[in-house]
N, CA and C atoms as an extended XYZ file, in Angstrom:
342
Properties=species:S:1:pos:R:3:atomname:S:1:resname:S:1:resid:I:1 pbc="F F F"
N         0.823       -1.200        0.000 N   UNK     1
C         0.000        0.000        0.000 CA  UNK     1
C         0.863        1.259        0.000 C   UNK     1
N         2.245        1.429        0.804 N   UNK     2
C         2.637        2.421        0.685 CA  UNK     2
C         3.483        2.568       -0.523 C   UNK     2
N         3.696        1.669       -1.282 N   UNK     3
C         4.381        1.964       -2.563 CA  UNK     3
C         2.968        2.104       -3.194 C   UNK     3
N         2.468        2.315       -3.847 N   UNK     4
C         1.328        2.935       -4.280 CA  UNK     4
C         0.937        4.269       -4.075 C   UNK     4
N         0.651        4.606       -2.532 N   UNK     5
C         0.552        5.801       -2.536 CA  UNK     5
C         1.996        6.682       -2.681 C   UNK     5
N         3.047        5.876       -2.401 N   UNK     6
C         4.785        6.416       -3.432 CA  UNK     6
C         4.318        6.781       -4.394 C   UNK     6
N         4.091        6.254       -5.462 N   UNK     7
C         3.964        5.897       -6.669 CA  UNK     7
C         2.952        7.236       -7.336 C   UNK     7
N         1.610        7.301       -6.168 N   UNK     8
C         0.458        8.549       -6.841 CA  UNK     8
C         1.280        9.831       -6.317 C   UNK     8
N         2.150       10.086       -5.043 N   UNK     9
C         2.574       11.290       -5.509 CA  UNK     9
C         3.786       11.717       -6.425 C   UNK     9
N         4.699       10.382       -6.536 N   UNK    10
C         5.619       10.751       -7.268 CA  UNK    10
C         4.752       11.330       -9.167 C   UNK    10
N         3.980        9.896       -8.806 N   UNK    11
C         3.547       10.742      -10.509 CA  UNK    11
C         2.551       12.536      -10.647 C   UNK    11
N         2.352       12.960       -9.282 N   UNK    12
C         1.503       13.906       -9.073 CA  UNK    12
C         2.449       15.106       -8.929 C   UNK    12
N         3.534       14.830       -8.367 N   UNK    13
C         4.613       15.379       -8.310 CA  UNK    13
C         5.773       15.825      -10.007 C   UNK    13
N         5.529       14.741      -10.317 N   UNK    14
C         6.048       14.912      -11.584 CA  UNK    14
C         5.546       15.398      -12.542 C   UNK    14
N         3.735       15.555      -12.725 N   UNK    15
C         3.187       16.191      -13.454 CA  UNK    15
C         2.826       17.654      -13.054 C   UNK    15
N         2.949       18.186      -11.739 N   UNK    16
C         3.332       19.282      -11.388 CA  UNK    16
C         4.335       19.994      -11.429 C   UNK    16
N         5.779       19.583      -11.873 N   UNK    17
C         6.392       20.439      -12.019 CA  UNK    17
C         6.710       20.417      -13.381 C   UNK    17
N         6.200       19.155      -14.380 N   UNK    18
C         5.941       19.899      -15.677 CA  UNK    18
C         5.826       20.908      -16.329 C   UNK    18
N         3.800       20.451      -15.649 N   UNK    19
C         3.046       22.192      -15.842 CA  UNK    19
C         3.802       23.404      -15.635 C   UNK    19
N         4.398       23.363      -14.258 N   UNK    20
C         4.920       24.658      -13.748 CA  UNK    20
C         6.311       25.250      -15.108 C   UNK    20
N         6.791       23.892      -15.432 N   UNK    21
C         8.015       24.347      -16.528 CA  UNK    21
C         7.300       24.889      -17.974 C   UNK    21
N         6.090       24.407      -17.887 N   UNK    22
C         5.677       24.607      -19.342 CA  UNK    22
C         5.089       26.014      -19.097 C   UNK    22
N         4.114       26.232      -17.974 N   UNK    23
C         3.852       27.616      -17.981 CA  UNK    23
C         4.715       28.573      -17.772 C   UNK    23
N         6.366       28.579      -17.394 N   UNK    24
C         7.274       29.539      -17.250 CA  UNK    24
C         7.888       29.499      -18.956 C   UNK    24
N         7.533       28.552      -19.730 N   UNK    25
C         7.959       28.382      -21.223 CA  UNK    25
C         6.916       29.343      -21.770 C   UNK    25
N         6.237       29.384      -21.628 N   UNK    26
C         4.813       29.860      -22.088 CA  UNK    26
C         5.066       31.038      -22.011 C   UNK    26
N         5.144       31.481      -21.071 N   UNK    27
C         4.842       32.882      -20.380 CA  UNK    27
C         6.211       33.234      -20.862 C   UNK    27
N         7.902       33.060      -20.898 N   UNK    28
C         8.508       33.842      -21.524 CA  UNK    28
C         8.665       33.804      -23.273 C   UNK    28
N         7.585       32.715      -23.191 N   UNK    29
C         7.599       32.573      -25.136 CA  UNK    29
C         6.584       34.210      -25.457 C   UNK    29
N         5.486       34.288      -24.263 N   UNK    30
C         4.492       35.272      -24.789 CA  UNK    30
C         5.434       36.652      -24.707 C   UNK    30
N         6.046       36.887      -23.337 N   UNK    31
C         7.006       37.948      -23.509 CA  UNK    31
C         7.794       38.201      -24.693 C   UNK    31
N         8.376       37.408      -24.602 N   UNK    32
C         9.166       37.308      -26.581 CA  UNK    32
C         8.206       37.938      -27.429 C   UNK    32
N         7.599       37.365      -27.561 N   UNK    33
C         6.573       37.923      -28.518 CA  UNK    33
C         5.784       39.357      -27.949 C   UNK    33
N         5.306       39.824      -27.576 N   UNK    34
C         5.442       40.954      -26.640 CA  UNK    34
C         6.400       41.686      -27.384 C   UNK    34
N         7.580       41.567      -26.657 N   UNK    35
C         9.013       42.365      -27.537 CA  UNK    35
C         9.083       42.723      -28.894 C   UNK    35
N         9.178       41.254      -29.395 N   UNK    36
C         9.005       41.376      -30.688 CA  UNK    36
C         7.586       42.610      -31.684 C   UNK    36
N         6.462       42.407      -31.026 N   UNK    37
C         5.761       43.133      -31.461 CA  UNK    37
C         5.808       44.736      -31.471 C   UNK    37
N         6.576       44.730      -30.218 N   UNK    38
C         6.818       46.126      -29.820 CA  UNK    38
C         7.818       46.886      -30.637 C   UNK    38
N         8.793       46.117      -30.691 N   UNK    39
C        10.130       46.246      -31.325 CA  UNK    39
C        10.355       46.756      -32.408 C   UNK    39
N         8.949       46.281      -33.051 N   UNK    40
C         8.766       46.632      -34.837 CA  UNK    40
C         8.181       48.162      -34.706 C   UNK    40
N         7.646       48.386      -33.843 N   UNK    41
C         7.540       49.986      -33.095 CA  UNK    41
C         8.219       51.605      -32.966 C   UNK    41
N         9.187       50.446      -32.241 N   UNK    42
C        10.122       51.417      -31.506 CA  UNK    42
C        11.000       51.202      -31.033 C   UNK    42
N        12.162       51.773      -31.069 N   UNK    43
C        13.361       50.897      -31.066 CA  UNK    43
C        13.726       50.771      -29.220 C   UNK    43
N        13.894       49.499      -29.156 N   UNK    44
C        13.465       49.280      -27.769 CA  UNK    44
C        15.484       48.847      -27.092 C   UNK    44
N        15.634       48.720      -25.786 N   UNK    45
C        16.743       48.635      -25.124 CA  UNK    45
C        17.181       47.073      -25.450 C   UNK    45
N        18.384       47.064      -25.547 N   UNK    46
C        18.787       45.926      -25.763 CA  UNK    46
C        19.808       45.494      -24.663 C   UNK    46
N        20.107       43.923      -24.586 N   UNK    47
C        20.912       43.747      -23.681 CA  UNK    47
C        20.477       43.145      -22.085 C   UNK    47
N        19.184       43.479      -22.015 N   UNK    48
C        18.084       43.192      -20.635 CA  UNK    48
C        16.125       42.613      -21.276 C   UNK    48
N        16.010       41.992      -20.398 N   UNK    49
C        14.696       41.496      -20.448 CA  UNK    49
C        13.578       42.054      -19.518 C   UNK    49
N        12.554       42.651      -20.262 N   UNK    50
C        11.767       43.719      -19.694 CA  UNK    50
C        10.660       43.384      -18.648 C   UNK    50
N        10.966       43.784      -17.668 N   UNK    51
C         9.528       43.423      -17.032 CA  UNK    51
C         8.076       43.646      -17.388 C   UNK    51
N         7.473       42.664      -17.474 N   UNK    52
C         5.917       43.031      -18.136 CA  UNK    52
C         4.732       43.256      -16.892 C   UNK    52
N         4.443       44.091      -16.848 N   UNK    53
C         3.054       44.426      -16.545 CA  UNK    53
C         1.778       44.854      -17.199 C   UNK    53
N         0.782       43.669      -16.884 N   UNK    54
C        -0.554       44.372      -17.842 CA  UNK    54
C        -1.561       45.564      -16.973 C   UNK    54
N        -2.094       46.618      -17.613 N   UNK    55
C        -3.212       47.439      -16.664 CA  UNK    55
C        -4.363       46.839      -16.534 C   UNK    55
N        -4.628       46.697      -15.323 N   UNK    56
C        -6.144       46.144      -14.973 CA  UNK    56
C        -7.128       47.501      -14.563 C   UNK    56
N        -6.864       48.554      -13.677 N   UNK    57
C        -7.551       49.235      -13.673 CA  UNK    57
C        -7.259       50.715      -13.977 C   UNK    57
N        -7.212       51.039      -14.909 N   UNK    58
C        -6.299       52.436      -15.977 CA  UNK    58
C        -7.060       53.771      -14.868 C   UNK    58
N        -8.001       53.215      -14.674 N   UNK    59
C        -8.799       54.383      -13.890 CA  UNK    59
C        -8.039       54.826      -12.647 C   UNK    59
N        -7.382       53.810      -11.771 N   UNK    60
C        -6.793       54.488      -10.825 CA  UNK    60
C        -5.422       54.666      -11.213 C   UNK    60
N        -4.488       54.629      -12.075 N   UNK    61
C        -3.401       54.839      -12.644 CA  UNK    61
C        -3.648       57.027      -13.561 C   UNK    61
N        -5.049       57.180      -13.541 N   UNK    62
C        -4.521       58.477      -14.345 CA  UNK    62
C        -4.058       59.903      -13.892 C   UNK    62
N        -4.091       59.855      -12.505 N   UNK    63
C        -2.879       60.659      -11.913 CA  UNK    63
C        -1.614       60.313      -12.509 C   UNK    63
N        -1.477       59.508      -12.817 N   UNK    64
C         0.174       59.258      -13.046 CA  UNK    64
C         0.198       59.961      -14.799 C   UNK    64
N         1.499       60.536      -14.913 N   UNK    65
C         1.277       61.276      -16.427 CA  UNK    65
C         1.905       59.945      -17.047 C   UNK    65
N         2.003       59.303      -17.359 N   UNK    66
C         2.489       58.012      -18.071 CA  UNK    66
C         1.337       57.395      -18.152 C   UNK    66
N         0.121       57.162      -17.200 N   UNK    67
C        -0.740       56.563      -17.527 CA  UNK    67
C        -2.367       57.149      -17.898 C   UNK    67
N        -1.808       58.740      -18.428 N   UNK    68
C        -2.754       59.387      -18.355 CA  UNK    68
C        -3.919       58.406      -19.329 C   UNK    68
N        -2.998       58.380      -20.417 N   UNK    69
C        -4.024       57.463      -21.568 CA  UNK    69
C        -4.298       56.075      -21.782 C   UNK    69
N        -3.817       56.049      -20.415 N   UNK    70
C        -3.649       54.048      -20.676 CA  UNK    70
C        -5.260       53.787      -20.311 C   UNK    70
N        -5.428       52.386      -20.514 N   UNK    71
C        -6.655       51.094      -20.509 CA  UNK    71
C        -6.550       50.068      -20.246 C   UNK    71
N        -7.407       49.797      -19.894 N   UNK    72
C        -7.386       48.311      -19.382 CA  UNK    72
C        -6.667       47.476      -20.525 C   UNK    72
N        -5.816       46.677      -20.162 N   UNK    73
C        -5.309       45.776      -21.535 CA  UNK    73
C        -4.169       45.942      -21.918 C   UNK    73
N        -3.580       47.290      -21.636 N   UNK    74
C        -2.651       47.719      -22.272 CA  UNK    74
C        -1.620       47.106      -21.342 C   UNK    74
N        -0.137       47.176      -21.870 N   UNK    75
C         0.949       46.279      -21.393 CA  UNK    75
C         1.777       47.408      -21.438 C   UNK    75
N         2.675       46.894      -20.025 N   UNK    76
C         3.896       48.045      -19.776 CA  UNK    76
C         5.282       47.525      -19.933 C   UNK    76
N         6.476       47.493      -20.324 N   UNK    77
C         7.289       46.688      -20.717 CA  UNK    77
C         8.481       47.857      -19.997 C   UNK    77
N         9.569       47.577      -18.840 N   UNK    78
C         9.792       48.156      -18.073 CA  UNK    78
C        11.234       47.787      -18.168 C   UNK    78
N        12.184       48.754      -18.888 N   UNK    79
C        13.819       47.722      -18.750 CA  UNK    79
C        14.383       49.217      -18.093 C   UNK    79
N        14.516       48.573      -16.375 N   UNK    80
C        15.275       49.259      -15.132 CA  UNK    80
C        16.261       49.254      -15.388 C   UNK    80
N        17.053       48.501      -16.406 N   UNK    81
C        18.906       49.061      -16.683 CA  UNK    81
C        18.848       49.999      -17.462 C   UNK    81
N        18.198       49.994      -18.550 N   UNK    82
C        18.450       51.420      -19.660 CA  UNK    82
C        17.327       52.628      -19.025 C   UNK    82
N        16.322       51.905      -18.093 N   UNK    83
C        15.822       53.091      -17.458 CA  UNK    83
C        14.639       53.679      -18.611 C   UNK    83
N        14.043       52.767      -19.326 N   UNK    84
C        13.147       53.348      -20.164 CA  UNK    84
C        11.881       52.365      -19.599 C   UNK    84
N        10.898       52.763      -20.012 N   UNK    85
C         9.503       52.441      -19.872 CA  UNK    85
C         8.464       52.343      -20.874 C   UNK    85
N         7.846       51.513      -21.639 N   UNK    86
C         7.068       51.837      -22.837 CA  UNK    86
C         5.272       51.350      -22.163 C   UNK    86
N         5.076       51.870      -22.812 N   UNK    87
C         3.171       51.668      -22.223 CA  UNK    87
C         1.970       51.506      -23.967 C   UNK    87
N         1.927       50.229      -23.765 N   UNK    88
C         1.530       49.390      -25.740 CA  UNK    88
C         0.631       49.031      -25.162 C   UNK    88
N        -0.690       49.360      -26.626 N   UNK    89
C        -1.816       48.821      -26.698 CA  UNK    89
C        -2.140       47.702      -27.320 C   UNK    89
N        -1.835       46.742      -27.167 N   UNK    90
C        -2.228       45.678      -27.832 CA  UNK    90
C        -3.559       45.626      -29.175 C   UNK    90
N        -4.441       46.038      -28.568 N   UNK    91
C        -5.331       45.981      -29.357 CA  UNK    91
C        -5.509       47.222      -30.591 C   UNK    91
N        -4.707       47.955      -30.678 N   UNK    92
C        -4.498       48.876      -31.567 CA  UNK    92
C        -3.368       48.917      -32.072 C   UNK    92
N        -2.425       47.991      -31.588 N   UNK    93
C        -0.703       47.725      -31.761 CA  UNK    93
C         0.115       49.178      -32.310 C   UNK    93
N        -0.132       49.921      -30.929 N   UNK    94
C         0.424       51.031      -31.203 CA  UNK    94
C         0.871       51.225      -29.729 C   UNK    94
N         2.129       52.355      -29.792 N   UNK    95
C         2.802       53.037      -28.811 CA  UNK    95
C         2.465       54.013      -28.249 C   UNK    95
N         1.546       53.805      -27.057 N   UNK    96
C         0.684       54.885      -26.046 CA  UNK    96
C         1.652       55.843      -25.557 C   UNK    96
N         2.853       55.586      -24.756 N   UNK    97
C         3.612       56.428      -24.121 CA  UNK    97
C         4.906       56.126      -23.991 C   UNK    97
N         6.055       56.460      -24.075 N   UNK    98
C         7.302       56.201      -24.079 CA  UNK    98
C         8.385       56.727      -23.662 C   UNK    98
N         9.051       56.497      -22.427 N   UNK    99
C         9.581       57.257      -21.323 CA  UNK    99
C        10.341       57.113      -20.849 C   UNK    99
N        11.527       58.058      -20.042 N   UNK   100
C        12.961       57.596      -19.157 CA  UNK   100
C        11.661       57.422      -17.949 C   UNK   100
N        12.703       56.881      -17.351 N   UNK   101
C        12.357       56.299      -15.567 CA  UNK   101
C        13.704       56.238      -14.957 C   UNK   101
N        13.808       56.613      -13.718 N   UNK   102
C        14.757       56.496      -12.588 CA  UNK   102
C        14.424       55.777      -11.563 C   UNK   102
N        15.332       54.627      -11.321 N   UNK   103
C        14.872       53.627      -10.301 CA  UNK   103
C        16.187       53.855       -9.199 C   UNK   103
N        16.575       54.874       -9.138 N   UNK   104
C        17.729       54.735       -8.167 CA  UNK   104
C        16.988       55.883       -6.950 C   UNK   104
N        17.435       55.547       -5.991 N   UNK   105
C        16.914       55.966       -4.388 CA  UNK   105
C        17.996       56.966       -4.231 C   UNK   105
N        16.908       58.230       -4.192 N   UNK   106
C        17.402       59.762       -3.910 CA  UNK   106
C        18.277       59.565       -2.497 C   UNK   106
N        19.557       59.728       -2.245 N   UNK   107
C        19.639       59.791       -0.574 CA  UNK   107
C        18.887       61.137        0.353 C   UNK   107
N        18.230       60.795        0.906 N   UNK   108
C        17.445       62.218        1.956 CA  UNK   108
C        18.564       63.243        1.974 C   UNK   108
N        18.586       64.094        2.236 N   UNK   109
C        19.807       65.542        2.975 CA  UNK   109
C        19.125       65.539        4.189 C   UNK   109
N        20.614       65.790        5.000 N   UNK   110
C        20.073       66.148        5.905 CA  UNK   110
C        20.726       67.247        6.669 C   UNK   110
N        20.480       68.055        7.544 N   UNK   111
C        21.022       68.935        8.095 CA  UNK   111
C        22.344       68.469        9.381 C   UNK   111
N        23.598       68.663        9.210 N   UNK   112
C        24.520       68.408       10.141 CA  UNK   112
C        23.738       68.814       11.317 C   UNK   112
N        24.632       68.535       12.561 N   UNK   113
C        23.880       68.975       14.096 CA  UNK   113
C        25.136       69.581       14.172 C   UNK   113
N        24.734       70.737       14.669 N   UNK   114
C        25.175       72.437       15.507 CA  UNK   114
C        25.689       72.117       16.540 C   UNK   114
């Protein structure tokens, strides 16, 4: 009996970390493509792989001037080494906004003590 239940998690086990490999295949095959679409755009940073974020709710993003015109749907493609930012509509396959960004931490000033 206990080789059996061996046996159901090893194979439960093994078909779980399949999936998990195939959906990290997946998901940087869609990024690729992502890029690629973008790319034909605008000439995008080379050398680094962009972080993707999609907008879910554009409505609370339009304070931000980068997301003044964004929508739901739209994809943000984010490369923190060259420090650029692009904001693509998929569904219109066009270039909403396109931008430097600074990801480095201002040090505070502070006043010496007297």
């Amino acid at each position: 009996m206990a080789v059996v239940a061996w046996l159901v998690y090893s194979n439960i086990h093994t078909r779980n970390q399949l999936n998990a490999a195939k959906s990290q295949s997946s998901s940087q095959t869609s990024t690729q493509q992502l890029i690629n679409k973008v790319g034909v755009l605008v000439q995008l940073p080379t050398g680094e792989t962009p972080t993707v974020a999609t907008v879910n709710d554009a409505s609370k993003l339009k304070t931000q001037q980068f997301f003044a015109h964004a929508q739901d749907g739209d994809k943000v493609l984010i490369y923190s080494k060259a420090g650029r930012a692009v904001l693509y509509r998929p569904s219109t396959n066009k270039i909403i906004e396109y931008t430097e960004v600074n990801f480095t931490n201002t040090p505070s000033t502070s006043t010496p003590n007297q």
